[in-house]
HTML snippet that shows the backbone in 3Dmol.js (N, CA, C, O; Angstrom):
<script src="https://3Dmol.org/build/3Dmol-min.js"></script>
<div id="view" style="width:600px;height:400px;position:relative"></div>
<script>
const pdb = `
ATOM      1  N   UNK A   1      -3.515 -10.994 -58.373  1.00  0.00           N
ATOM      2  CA  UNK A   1      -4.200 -11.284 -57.161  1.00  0.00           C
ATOM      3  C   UNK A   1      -3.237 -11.802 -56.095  1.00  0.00           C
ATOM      4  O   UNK A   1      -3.434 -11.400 -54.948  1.00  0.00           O
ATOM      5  N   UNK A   2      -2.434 -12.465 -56.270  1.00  0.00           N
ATOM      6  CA  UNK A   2      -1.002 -13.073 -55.471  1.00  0.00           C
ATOM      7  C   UNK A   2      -0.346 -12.165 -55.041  1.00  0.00           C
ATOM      8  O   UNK A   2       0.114 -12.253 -53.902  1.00  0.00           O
ATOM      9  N   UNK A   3      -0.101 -10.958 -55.885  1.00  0.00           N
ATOM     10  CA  UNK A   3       1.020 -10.127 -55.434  1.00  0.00           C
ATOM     11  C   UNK A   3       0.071  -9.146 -54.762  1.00  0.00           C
ATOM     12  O   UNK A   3       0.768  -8.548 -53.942  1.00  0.00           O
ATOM     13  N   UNK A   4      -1.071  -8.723 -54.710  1.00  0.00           N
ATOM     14  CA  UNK A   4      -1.821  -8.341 -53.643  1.00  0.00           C
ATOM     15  C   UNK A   4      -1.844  -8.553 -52.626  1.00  0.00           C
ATOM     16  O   UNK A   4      -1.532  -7.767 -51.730  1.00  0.00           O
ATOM     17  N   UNK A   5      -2.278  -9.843 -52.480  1.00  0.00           N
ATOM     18  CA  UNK A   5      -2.435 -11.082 -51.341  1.00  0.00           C
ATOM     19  C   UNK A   5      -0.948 -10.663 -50.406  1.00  0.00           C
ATOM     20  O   UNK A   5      -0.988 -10.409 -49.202  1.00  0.00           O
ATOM     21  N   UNK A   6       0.268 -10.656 -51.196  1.00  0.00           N
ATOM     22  CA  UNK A   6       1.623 -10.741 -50.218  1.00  0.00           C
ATOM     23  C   UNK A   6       1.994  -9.882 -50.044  1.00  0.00           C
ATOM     24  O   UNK A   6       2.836  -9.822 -49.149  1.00  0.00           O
ATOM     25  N   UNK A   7       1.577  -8.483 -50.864  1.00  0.00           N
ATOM     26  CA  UNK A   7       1.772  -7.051 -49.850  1.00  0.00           C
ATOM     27  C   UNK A   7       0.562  -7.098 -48.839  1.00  0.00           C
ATOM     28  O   UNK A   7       0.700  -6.147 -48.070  1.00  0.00           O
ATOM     29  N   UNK A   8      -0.456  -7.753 -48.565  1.00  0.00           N
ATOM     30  CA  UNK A   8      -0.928  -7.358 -47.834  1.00  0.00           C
ATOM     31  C   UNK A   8      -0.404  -8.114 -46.302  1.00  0.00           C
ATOM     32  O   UNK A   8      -0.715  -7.720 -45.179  1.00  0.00           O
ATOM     33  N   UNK A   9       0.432  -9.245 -46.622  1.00  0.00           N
ATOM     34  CA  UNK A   9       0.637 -10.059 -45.572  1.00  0.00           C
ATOM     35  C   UNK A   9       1.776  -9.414 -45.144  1.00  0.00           C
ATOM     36  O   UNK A   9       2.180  -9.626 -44.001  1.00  0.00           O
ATOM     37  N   UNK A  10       2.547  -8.412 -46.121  1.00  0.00           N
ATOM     38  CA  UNK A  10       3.937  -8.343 -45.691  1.00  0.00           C
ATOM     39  C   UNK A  10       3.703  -7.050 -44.610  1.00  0.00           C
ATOM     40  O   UNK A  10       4.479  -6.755 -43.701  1.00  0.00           O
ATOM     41  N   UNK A  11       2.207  -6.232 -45.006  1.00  0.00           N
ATOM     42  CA  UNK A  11       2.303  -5.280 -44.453  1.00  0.00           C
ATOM     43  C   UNK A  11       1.724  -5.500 -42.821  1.00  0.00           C
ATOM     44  O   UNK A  11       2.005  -4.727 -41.905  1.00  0.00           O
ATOM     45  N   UNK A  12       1.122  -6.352 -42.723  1.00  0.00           N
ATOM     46  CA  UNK A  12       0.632  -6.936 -41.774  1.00  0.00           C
ATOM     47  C   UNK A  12       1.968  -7.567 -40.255  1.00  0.00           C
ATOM     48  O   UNK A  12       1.937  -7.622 -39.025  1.00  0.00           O
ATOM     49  N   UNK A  13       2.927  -7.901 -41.321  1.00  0.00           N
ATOM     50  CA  UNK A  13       3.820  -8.480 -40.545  1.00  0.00           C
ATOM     51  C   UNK A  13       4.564  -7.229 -39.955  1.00  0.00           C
ATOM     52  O   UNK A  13       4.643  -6.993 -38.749  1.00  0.00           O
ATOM     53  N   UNK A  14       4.911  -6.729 -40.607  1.00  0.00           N
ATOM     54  CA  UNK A  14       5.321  -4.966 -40.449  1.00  0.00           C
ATOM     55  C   UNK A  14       4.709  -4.337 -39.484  1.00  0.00           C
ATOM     56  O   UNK A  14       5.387  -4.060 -38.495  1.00  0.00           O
ATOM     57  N   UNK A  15       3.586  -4.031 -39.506  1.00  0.00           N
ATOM     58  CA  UNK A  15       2.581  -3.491 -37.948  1.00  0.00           C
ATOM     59  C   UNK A  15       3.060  -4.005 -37.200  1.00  0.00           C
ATOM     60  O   UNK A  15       3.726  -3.414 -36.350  1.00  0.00           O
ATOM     61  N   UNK A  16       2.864  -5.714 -37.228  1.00  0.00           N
ATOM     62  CA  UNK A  16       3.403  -6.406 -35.962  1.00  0.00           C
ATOM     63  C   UNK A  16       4.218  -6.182 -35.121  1.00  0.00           C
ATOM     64  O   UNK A  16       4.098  -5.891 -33.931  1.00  0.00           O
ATOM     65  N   UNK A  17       5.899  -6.454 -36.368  1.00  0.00           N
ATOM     66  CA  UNK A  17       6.670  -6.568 -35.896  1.00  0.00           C
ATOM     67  C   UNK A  17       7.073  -4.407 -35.379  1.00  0.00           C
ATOM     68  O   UNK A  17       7.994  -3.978 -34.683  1.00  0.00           O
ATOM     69  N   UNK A  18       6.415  -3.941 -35.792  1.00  0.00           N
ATOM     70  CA  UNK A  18       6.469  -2.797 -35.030  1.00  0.00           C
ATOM     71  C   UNK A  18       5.992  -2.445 -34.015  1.00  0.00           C
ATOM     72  O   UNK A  18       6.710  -1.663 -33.393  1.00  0.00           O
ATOM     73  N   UNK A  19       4.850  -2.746 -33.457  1.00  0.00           N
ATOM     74  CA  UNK A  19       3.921  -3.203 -32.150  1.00  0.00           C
ATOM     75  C   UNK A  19       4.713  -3.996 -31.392  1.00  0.00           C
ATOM     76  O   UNK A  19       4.290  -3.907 -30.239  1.00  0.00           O
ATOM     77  N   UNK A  20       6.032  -5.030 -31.461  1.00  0.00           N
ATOM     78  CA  UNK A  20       6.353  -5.446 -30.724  1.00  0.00           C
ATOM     79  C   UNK A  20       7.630  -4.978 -30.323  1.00  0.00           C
ATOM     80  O   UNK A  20       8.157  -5.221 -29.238  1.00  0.00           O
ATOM     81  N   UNK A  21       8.202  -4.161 -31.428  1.00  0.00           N
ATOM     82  CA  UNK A  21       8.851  -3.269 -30.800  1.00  0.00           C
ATOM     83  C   UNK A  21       9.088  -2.511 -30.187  1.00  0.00           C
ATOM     84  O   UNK A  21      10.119  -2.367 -29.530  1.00  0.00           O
ATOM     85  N   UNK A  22       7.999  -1.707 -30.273  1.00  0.00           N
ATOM     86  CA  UNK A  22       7.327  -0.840 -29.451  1.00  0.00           C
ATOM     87  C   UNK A  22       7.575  -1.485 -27.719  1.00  0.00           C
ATOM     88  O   UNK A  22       8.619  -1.260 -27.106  1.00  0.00           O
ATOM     89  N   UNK A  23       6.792  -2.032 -27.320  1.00  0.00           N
ATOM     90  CA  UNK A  23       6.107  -3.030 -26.044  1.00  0.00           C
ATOM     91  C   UNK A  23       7.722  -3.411 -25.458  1.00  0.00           C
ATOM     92  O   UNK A  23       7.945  -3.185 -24.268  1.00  0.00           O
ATOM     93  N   UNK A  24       8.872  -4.013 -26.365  1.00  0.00           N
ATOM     94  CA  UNK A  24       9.988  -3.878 -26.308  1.00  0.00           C
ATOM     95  C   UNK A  24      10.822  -2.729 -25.316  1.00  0.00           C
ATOM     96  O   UNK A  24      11.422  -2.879 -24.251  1.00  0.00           O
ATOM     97  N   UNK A  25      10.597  -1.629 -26.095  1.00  0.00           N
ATOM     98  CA  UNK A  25      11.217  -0.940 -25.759  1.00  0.00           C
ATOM     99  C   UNK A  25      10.182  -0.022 -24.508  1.00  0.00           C
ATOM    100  O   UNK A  25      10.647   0.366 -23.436  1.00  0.00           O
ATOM    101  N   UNK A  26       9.271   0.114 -24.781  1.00  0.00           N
ATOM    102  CA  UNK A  26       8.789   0.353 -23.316  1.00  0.00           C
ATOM    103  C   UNK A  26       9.115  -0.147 -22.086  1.00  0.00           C
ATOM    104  O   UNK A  26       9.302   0.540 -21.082  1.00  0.00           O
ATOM    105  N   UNK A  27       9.199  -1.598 -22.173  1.00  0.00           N
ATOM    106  CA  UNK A  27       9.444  -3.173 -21.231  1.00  0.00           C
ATOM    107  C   UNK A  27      10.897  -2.288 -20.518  1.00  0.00           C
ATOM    108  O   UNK A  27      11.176  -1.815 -19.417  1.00  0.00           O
ATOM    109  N   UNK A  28      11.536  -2.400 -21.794  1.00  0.00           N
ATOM    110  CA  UNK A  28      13.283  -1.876 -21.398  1.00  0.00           C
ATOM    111  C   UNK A  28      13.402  -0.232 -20.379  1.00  0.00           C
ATOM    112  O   UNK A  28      13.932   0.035 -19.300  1.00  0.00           O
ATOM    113  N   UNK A  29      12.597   0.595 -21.412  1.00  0.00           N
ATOM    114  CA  UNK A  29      12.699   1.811 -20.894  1.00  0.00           C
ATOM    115  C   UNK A  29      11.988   1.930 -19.100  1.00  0.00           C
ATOM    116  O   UNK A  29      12.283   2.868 -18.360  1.00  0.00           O
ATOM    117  N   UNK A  30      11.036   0.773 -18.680  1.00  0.00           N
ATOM    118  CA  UNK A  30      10.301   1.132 -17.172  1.00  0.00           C
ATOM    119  C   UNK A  30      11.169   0.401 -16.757  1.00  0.00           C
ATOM    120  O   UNK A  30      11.797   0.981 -15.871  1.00  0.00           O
ATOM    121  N   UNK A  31      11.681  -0.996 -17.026  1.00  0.00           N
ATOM    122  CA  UNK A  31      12.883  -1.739 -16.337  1.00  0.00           C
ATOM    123  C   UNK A  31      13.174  -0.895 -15.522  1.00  0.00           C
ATOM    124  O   UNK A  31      12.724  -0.501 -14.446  1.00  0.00           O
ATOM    125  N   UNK A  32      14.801  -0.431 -16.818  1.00  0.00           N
ATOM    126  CA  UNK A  32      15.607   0.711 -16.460  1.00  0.00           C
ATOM    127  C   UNK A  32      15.365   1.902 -15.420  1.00  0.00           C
ATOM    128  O   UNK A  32      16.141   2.153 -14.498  1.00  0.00           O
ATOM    129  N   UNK A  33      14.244   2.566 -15.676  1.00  0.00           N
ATOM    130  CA  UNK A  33      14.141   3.405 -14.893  1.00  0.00           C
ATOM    131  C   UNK A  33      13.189   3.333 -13.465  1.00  0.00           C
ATOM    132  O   UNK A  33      12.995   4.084 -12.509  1.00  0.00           O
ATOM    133  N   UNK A  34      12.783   2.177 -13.833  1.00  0.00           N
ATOM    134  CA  UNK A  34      12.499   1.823 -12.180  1.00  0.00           C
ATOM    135  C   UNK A  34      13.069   1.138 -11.206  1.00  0.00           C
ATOM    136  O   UNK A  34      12.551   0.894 -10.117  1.00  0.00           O
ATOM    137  N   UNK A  35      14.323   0.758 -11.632  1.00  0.00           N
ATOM    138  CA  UNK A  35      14.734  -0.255 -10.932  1.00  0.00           C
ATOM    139  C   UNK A  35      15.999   0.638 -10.083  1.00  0.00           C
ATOM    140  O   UNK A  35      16.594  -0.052  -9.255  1.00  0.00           O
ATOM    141  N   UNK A  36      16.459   2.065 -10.201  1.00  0.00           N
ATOM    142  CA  UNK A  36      16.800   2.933  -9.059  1.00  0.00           C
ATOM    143  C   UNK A  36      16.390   3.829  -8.330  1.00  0.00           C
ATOM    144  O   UNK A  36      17.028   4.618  -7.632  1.00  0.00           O
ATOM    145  N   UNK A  37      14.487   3.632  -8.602  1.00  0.00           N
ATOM    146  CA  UNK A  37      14.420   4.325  -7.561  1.00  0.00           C
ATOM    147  C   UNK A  37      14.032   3.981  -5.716  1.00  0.00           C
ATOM    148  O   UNK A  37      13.138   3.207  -5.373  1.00  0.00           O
ATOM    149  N   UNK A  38      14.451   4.341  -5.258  1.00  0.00           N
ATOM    150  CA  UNK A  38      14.249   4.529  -3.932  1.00  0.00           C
ATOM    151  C   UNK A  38      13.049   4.517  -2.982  1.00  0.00           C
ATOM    152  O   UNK A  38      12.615   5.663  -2.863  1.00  0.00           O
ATOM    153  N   UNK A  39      12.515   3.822  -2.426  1.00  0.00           N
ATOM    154  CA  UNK A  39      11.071   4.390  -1.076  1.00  0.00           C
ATOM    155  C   UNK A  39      11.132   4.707  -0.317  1.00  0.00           C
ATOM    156  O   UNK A  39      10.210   5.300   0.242  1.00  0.00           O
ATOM    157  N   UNK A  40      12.585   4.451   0.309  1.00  0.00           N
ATOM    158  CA  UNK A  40      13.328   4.838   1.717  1.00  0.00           C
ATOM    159  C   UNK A  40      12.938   6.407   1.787  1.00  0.00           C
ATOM    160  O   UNK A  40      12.707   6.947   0.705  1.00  0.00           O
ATOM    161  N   UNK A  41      12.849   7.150   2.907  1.00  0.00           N
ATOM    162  CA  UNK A  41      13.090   8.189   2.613  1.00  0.00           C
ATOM    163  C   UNK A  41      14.702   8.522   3.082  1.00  0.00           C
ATOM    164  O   UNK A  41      15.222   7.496   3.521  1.00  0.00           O
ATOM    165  N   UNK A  42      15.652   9.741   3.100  1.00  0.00           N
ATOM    166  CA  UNK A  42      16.771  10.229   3.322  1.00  0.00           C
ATOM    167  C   UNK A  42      16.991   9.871   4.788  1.00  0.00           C
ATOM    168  O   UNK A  42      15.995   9.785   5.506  1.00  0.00           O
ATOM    169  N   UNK A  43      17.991   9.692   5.209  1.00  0.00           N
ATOM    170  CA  UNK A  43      18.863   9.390   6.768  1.00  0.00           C
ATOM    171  C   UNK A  43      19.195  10.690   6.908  1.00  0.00           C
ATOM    172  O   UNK A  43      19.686  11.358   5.998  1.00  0.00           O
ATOM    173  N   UNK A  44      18.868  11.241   8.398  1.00  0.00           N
ATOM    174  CA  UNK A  44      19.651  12.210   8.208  1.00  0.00           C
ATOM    175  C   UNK A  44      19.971  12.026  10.259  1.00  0.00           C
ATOM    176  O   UNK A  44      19.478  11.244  11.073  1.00  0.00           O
ATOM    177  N   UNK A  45      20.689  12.815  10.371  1.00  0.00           N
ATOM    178  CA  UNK A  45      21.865  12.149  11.499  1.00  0.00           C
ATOM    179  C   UNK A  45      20.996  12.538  12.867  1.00  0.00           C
ATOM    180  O   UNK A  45      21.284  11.742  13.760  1.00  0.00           O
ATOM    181  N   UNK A  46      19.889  13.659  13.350  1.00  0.00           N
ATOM    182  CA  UNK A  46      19.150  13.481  13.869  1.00  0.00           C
ATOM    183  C   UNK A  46      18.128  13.228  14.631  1.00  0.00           C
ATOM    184  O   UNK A  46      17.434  13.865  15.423  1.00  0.00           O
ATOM    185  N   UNK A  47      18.214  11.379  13.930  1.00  0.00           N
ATOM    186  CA  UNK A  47      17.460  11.010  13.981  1.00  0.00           C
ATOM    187  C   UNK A  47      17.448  10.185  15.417  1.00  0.00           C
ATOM    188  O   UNK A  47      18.569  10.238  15.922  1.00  0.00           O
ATOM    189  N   UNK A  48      16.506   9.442  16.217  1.00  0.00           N
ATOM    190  CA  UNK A  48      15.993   9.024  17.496  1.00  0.00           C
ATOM    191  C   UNK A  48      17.388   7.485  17.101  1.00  0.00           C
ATOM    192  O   UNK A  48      17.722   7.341  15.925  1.00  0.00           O
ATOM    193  N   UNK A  49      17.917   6.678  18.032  1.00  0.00           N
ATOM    194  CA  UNK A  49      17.632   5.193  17.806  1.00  0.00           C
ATOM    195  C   UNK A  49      16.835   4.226  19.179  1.00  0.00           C
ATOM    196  O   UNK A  49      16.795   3.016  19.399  1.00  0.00           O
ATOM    197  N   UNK A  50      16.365   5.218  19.789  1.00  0.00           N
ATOM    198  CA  UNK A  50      15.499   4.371  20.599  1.00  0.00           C
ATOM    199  C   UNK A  50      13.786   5.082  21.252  1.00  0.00           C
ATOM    200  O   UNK A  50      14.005   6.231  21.635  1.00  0.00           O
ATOM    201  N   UNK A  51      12.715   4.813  21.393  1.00  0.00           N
ATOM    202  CA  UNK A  51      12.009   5.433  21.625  1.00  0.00           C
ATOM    203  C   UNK A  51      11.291   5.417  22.851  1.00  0.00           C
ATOM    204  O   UNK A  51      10.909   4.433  23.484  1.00  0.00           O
ATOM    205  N   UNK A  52      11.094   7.124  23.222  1.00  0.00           N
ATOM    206  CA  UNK A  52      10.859   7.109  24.556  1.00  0.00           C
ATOM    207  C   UNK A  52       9.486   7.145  24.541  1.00  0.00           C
ATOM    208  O   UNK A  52       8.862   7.593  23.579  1.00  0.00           O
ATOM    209  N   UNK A  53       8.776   6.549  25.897  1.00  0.00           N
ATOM    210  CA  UNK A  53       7.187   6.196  26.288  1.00  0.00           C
ATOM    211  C   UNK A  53       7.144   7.789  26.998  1.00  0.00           C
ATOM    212  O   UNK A  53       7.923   8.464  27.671  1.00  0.00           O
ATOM    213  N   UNK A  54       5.640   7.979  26.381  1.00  0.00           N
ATOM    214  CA  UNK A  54       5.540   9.356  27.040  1.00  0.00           C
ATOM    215  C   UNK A  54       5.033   8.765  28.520  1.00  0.00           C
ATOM    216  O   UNK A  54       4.547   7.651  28.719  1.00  0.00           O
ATOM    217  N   UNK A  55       5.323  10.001  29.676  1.00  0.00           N
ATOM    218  CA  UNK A  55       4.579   9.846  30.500  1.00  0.00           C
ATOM    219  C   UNK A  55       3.276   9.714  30.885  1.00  0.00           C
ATOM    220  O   UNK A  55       2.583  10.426  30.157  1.00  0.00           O
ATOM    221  N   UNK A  56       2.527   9.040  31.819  1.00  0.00           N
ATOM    222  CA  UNK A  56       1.192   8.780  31.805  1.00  0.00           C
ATOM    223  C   UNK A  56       0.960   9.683  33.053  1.00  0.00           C
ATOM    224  O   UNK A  56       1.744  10.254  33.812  1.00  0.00           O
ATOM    225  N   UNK A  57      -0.758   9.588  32.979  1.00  0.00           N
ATOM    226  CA  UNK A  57      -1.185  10.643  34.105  1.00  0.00           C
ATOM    227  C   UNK A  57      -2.101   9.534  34.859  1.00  0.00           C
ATOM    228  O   UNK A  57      -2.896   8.680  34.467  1.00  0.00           O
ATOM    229  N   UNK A  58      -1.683   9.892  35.949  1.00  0.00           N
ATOM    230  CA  UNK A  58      -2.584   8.898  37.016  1.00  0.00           C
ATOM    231  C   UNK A  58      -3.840   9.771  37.610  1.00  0.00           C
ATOM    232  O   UNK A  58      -3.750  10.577  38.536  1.00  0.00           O
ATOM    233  N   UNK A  59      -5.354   9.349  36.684  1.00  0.00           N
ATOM    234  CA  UNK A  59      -6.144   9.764  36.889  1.00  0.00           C
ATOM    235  C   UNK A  59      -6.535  10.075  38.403  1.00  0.00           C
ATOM    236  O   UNK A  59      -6.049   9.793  39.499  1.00  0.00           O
ATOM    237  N   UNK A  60      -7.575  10.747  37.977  1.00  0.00           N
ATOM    238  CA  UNK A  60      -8.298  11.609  39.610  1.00  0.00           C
ATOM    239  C   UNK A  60      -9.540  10.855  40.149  1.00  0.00           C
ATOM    240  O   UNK A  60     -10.161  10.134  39.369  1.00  0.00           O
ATOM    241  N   UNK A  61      -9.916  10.973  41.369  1.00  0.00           N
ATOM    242  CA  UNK A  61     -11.053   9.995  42.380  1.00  0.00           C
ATOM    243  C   UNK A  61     -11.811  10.102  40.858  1.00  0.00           C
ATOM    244  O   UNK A  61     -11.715   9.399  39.852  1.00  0.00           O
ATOM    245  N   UNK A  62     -12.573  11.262  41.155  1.00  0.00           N
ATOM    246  CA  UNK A  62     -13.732  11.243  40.308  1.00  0.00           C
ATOM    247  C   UNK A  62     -13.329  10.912  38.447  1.00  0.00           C
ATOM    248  O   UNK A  62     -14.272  10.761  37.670  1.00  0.00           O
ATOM    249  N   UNK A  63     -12.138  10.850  38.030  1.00  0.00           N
ATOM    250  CA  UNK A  63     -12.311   9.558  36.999  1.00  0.00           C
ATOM    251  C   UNK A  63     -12.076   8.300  36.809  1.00  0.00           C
ATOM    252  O   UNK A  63     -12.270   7.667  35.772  1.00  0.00           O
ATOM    253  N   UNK A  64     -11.662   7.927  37.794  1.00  0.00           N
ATOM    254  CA  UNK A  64     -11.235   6.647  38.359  1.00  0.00           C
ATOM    255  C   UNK A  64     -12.837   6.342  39.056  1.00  0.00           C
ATOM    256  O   UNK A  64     -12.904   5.113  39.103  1.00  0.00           O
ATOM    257  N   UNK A  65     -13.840   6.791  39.483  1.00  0.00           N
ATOM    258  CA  UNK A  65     -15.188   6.134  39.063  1.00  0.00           C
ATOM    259  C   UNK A  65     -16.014   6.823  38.316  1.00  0.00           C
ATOM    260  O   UNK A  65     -17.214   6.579  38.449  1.00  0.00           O
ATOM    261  N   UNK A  66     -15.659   7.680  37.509  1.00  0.00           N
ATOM    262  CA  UNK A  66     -16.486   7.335  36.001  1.00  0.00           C
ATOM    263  C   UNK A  66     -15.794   6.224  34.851  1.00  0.00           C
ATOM    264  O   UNK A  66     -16.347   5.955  33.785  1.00  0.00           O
ATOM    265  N   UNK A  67     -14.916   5.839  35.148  1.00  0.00           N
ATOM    266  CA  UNK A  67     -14.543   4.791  34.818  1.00  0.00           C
ATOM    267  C   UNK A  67     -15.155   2.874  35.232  1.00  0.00           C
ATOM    268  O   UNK A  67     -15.490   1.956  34.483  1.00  0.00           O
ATOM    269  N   UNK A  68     -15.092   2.939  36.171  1.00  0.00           N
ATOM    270  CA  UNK A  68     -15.439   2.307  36.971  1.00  0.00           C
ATOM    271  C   UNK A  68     -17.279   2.182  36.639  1.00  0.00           C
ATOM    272  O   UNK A  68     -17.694   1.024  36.691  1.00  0.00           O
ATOM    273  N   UNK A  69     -18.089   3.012  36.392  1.00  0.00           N
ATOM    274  CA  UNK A  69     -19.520   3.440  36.219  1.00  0.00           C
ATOM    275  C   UNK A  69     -19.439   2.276  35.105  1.00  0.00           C
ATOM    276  O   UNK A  69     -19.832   1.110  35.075  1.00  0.00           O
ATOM    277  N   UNK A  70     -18.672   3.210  34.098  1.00  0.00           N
ATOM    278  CA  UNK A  70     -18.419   2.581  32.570  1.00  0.00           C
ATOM    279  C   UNK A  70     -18.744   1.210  32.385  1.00  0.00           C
ATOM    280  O   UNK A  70     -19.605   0.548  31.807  1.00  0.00           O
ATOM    281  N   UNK A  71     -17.329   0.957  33.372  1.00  0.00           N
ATOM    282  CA  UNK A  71     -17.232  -0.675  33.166  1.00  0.00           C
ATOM    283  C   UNK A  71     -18.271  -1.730  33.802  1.00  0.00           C
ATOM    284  O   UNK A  71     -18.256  -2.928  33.517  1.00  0.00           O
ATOM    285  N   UNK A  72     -19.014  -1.238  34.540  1.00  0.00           N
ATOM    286  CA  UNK A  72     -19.974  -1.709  35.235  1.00  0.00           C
ATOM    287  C   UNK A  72     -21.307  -2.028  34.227  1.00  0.00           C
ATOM    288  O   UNK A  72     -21.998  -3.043  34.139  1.00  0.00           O
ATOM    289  N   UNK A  73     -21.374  -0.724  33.498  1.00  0.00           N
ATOM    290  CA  UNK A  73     -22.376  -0.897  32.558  1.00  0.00           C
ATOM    291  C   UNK A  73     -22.371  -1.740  31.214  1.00  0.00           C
ATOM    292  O   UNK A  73     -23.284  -2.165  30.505  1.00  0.00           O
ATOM    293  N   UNK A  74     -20.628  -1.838  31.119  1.00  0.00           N
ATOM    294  CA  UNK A  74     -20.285  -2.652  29.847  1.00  0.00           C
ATOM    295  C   UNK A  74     -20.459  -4.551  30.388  1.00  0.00           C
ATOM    296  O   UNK A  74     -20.698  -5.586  29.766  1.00  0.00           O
ATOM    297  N   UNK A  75     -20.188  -4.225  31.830  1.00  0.00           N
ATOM    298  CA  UNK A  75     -19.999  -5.586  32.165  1.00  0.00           C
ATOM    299  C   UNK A  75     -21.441  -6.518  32.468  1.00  0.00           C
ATOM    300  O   UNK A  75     -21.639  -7.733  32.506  1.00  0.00           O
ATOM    301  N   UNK A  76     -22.155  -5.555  32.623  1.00  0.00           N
ATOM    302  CA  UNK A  76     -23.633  -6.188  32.866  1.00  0.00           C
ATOM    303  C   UNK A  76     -24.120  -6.069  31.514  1.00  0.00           C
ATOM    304  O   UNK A  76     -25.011  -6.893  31.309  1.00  0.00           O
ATOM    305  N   UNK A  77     -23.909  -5.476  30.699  1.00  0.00           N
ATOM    306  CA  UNK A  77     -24.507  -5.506  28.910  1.00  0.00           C
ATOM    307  C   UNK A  77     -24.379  -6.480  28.255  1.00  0.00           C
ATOM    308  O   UNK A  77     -25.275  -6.943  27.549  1.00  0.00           O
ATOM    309  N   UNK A  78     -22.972  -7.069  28.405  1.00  0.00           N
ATOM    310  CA  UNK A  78     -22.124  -8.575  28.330  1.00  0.00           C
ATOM    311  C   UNK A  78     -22.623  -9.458  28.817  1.00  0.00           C
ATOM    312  O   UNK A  78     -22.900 -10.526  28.273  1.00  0.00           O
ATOM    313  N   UNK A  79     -22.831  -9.119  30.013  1.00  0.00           N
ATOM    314  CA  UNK A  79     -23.441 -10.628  30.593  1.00  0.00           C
ATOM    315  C   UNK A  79     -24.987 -10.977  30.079  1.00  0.00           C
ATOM    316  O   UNK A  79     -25.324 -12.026  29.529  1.00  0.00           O
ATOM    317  N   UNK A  80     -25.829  -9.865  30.387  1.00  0.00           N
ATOM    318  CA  UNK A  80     -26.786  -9.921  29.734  1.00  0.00           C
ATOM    319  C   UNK A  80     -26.874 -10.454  28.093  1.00  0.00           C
ATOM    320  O   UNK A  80     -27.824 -11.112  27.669  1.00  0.00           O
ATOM    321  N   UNK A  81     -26.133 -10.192  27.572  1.00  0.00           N
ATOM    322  CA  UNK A  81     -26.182 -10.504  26.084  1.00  0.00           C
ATOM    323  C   UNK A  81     -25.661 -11.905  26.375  1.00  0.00           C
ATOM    324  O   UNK A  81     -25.979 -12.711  25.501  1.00  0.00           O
ATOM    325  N   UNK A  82     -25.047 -12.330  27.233  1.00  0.00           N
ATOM    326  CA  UNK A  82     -24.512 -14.367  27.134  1.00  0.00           C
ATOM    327  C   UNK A  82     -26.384 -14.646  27.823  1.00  0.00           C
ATOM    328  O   UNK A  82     -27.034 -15.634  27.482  1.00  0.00           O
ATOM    329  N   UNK A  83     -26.717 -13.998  28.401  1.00  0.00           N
ATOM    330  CA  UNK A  83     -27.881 -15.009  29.033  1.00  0.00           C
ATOM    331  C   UNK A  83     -28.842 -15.629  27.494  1.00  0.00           C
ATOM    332  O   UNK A  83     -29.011 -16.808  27.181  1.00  0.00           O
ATOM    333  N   UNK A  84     -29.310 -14.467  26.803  1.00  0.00           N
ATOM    334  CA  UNK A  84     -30.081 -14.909  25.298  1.00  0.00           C
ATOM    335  C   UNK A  84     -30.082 -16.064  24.859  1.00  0.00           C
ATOM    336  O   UNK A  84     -30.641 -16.319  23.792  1.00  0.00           O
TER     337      UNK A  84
END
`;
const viewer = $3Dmol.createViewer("view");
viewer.addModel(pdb, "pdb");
viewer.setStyle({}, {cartoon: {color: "spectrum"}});
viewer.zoomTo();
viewer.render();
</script>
């Protein structure tokens, strides 16, 4: 019954210590191979080092007051909503 008892413990320890070997060497193997890769993407010569503002368009009468309509209606909606 004893020598039952201690193969069963020995085999037990055995799984273990193989399960942690395992986990081991996984640990090691993502380390390793994650630790060169890159997110950057490639430089390549190209490239801008300063950035230009596109030009703007200086709207026309008639959207310069449908604009104007807009804001009129947003601005009395506002106010109305502080009176409540």
């Amino acid at each position: 019954m004893f020598i039952n008892d201690n193969l069963q413990f020995s085999s037990i320890m055995n799984t273990k210590r193989n399960i942690i070997a395992i986990l081991v060497a996984v640990f090691v193997g993502a380390t390793l191979c994650g630790c060169s890769y890159n997110e950057l993407p490639p430089k390549t010569s190209d490239a801008s080092k300063s950035y230009i503002k596109p030009k703007g368009e200086i709207p026309t009468a008639a959207e310069r007051e449908e604009l104007k309509a807009i804001r009129a209606e947003y601005e009395a909606a506002v106010s109305a909503g502080k009176g409540k």
